[in-house]
ROVEX-85942 format. One line per 3 residues: number of its first residue (from 1); their letters; for each residue y, x, z of N, C-alpha, C, O. Coordinates in pm, 1 decimal, always signed. Atoms other than C-alpha are relative to their C-alpha. Layout:
ROVEX-85942
NUM = A = Y/X/Z/Y/X/Z/Y/X/Z/Y/X/Z  ...;
END
This chain:
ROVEX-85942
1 = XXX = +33.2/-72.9/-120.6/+1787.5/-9213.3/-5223.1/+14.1/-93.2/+119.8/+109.3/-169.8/+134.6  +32.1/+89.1/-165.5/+1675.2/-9384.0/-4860.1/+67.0/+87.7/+92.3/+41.1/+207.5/+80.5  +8.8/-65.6/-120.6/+1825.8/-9271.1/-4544.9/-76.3/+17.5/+84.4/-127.6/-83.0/+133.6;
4 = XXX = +119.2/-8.6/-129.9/+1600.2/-9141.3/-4290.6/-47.4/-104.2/+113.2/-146.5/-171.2/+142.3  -15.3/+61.7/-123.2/+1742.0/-9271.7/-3992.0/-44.1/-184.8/-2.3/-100.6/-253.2/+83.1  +42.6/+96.3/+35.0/+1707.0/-9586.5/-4158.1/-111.8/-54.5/-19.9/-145.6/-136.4/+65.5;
7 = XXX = +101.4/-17.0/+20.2/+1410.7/-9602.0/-4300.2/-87.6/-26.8/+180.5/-135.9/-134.7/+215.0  +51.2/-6.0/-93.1/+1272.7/-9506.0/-3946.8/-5.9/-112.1/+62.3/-109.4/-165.2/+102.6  -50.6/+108.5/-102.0/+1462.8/-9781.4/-3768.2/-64.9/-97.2/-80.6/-149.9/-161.4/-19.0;
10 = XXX = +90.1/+149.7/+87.0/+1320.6/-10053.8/-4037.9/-162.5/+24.2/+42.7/-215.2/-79.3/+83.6  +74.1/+0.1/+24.9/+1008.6/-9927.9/-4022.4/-84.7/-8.7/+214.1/-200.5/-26.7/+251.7  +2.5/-1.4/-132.4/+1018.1/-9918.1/-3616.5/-22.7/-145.6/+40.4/-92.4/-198.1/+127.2;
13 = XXX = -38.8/+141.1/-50.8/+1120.1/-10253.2/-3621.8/-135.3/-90.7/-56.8/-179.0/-182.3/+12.9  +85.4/+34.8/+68.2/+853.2/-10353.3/-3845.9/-145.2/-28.1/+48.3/-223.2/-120.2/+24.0  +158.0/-36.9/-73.5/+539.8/-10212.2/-3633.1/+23.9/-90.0/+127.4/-75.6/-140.4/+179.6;
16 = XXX = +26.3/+67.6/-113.6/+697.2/-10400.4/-3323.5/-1.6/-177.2/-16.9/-31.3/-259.4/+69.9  +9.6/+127.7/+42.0/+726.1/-10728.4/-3516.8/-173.4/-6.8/-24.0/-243.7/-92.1/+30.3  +145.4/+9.5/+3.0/+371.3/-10670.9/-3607.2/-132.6/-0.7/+111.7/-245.5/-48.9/+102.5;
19 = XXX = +36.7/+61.8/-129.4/+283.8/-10642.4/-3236.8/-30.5/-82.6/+53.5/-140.9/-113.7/+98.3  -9.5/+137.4/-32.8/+442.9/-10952.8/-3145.4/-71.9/-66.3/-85.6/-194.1/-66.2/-70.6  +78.5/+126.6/+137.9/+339.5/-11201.5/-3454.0/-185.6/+35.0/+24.6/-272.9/-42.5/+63.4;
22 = XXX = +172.8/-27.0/+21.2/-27.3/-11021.3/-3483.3/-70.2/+72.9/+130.7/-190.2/+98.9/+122.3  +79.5/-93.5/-91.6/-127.4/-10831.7/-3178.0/-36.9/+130.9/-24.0/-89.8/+196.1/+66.0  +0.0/-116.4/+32.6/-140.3/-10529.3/-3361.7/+77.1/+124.5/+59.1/+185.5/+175.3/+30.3;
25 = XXX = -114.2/-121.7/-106.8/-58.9/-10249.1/-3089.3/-19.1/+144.3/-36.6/+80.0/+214.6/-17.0  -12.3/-123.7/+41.9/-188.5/-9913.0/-3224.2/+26.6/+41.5/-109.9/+4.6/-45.7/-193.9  +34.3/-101.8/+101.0/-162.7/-9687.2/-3473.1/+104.4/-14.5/-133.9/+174.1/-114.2/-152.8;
28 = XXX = -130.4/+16.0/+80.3/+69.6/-9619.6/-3760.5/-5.7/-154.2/-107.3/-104.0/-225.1/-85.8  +47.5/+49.6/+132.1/+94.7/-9862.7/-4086.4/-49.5/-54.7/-59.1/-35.9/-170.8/-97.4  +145.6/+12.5/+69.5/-194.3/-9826.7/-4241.0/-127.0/-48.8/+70.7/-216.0/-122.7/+28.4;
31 = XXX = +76.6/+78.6/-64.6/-381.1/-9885.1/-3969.9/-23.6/-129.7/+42.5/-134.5/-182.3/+50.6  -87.8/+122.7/-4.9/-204.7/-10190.3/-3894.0/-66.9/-80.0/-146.5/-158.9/-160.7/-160.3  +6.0/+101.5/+136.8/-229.6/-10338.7/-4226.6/-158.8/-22.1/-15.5/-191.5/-138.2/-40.0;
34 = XXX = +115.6/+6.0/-14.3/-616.0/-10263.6/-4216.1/-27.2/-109.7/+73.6/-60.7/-213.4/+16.3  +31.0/+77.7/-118.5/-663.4/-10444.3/-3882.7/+40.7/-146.3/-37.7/-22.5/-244.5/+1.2  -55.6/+153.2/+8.9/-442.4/-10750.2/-4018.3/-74.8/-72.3/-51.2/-103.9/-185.6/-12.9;
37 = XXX = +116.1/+75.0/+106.0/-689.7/-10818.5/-4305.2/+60.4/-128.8/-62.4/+155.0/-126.1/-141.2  -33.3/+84.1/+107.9/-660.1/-11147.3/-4432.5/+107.2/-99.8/+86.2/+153.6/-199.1/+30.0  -94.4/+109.3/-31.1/-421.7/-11322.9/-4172.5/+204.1/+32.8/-67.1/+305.0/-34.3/-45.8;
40 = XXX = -87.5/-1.5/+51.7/-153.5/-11138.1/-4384.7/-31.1/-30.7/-175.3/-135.6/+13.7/-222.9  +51.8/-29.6/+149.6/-142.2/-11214.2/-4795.0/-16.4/+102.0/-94.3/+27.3/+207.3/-47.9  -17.1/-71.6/+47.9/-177.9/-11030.2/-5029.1/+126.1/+83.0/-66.8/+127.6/+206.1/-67.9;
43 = XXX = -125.8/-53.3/-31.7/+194.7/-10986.8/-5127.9/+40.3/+112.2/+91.4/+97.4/+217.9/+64.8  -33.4/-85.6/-118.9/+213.8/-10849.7/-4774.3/-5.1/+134.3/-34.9/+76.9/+224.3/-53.2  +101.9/-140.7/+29.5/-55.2/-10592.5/-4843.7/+78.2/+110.0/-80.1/+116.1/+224.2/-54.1;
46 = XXX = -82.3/-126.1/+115.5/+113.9/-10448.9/-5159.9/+113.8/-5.2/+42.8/+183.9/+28.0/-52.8  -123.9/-13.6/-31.8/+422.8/-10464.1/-4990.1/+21.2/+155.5/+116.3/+115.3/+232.0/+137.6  +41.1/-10.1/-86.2/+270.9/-10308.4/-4739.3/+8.7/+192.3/-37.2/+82.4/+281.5/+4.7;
49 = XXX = +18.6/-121.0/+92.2/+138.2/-9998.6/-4972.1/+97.5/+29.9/-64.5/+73.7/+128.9/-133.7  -75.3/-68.7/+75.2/+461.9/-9956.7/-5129.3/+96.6/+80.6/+162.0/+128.7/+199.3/+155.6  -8.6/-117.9/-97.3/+599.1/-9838.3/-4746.6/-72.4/+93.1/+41.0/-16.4/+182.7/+104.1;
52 = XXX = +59.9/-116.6/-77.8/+304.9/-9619.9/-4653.2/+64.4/+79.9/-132.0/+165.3/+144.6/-104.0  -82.3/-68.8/+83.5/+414.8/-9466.4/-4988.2/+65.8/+86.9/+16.3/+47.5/+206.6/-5.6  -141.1/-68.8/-16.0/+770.7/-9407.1/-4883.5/-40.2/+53.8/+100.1/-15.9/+174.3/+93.8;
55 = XXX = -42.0/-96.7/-97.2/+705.9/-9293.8/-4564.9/-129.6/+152.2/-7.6/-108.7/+256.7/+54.0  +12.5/-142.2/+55.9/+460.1/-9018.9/-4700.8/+74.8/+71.9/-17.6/+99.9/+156.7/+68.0  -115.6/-73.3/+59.9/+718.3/-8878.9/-4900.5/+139.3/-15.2/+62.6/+243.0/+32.6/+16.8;
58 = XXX = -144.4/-57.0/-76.3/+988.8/-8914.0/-4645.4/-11.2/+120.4/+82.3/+92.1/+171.5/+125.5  +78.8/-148.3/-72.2/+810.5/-8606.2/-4470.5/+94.3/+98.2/-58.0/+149.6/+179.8/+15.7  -4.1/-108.1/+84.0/+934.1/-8403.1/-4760.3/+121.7/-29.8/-53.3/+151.7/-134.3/-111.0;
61 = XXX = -152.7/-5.6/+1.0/+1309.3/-8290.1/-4784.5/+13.3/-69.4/-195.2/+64.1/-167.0/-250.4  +9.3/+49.1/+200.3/+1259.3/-8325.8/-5208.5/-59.1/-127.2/-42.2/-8.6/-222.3/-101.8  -3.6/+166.0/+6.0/+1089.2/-8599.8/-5213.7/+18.8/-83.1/+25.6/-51.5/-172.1/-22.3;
64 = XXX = -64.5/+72.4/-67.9/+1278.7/-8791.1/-5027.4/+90.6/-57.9/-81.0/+136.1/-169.2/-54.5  -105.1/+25.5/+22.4/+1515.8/-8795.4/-5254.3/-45.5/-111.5/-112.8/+27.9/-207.9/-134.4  +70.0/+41.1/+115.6/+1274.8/-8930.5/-5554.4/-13.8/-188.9/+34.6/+5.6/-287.4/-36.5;
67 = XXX = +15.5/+175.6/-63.7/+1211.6/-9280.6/-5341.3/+91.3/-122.3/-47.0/+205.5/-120.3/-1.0  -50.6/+69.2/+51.5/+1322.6/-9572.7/-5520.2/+88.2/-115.4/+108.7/+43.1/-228.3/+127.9  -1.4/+79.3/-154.6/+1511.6/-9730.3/-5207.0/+60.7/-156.9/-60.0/+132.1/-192.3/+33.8;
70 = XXX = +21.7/+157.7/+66.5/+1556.6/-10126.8/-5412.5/-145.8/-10.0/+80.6/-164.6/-61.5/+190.9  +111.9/+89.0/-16.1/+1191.9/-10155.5/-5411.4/-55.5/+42.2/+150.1/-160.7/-5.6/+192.7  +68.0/-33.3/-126.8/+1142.5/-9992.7/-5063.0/+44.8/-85.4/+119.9/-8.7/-110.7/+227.8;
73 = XXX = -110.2/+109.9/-79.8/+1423.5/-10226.5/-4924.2/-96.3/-152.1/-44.3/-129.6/-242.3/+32.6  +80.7/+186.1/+52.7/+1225.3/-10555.8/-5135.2/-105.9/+12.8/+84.8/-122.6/-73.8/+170.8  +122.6/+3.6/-64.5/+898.1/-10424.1/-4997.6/+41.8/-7.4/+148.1/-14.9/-105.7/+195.6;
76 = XXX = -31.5/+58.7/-118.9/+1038.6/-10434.7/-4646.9/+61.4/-114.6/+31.0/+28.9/-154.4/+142.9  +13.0/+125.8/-6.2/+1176.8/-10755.3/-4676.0/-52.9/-82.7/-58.1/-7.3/-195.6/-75.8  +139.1/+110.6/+35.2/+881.0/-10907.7/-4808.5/-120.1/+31.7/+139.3/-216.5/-42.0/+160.2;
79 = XXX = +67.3/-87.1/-105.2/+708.6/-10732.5/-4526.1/+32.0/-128.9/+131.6/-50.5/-212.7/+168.2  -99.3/+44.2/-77.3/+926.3/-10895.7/-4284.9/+0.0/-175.0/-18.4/+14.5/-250.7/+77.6  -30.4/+141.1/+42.2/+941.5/-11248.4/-4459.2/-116.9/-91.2/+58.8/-113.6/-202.2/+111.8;
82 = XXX = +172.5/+28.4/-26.0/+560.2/-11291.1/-4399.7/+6.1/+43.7/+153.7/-79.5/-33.6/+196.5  +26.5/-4.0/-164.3/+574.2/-11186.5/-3992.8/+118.6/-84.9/+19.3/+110.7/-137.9/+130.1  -49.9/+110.8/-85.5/+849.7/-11416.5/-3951.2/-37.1/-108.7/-3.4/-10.6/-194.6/+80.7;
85 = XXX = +86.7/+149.8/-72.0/+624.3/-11696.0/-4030.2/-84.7/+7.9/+67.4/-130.2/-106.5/+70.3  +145.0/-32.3/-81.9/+363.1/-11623.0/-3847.4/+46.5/-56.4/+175.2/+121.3/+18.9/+237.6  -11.5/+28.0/-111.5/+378.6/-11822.8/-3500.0/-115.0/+33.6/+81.4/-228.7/-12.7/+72.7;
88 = XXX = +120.2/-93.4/-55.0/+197.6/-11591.1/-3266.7/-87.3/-184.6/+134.2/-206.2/-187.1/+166.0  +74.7/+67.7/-77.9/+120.2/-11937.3/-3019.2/-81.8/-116.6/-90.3/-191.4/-131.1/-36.3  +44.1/+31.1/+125.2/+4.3/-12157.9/-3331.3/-132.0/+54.7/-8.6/-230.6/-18.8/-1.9;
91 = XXX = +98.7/-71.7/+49.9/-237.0/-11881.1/-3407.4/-91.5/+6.6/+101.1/-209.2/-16.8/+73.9  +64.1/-3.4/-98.4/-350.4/-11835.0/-3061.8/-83.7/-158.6/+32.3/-188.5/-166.0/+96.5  +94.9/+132.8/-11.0/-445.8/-12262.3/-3087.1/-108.5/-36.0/-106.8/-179.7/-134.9/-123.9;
94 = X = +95.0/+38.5/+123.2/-631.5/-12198.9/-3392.3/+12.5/-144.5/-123.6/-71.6/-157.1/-212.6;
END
């Protein structure tokens, strides 16, 4: 079982790292991960799809509980591993 509050706060932290590093300013997630395309890998991606996942089913008091929180914790720090390389002025010199 995942904590909420947690969960939230990782996943908070996550969208504003994805800001900074990628320029990615709207929209939840999924949208996000769309927009990134290929300047994230593929790792990312499925890392990516195992949080929209969880945070589906964190909606839902019962299934909340079902969430494997190892691989939701790996998938966020694989998530995470990949925007901290990413040098947003680097990218901006092409």
């Amino acid at each position: 079982m995942i904590d909420k509050a947690t969960f939230d706060a990782d996943m908070a932290a996550l969208l504003e790292k994805m800001r900074m590093k990628l320029g990615l300013r709207s929209g939840p997630l999924r949208r996000r991960l769309r927009r990134a395309g290929r300047r994230l890998p593929k790792p990312a991606h499925q890392a990516g799809r195992v949080l929209i996942g969880a945070e589906t089913w964190m909606t839902h008091p019962k299934l909340r509980m079902r969430i494997d929180g190892t691989q939701v914790d790996a998938a966020s720090a694989e998530l995470h591993r990949h925007l901290d390389a990413i040098d947003p002025a680097d990218r901006r010199r092409g």
